[in-house]
N, C-alpha and C positions, 0 to 999 in steps of 0.2 A: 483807517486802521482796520485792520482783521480780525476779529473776532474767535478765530479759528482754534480751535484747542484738541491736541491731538494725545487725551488721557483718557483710560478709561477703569471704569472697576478694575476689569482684569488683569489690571497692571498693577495691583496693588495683592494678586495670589502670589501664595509663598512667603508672604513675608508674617513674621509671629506677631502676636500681639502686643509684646515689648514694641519690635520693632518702629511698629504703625504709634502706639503710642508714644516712640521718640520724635517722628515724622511731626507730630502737630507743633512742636517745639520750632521746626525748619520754615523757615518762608518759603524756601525752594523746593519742597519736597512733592512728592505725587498728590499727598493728602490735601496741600491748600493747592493745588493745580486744580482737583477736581473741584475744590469748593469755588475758585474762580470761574470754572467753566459754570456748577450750576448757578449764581449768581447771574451770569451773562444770561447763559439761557433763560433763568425767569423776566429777565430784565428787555429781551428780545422779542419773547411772548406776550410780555403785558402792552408794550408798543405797539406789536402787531394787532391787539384787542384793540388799543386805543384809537389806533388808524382804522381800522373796521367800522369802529361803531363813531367816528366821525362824520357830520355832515358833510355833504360832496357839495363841492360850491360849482355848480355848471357856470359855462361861459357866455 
């Protein structure tokens, strides 16, 4: 599956602060889109540490 998330800040100018604070009520909205993306990406990052700093088992 894809990881892939195509949201960013910038998508979230223009809109008022009502607005965004109706957002957090949406499952669907920009606001939890981007919080899914950063979740992923920490969760991508600490993997890629944990792979790093794994012993290498030679053959």
């Amino acid at each position: 599956m894809s990881r892939s998330h195509h949201v960013t800040r910038k998508d979230l100018k223009g809109f008022s602060k009502k607005e965004i604070d109706e957002m957090v009520n949406d499952p669907d909205s920009l606001l939890n889109q981007l919080a899914d993306k950063r979740k992923t990406k920490k969760e991508v990052k600490e993997e890629r540490k944990n792979n790093k700093n794994a012993p290498q088992q030679s053959i």
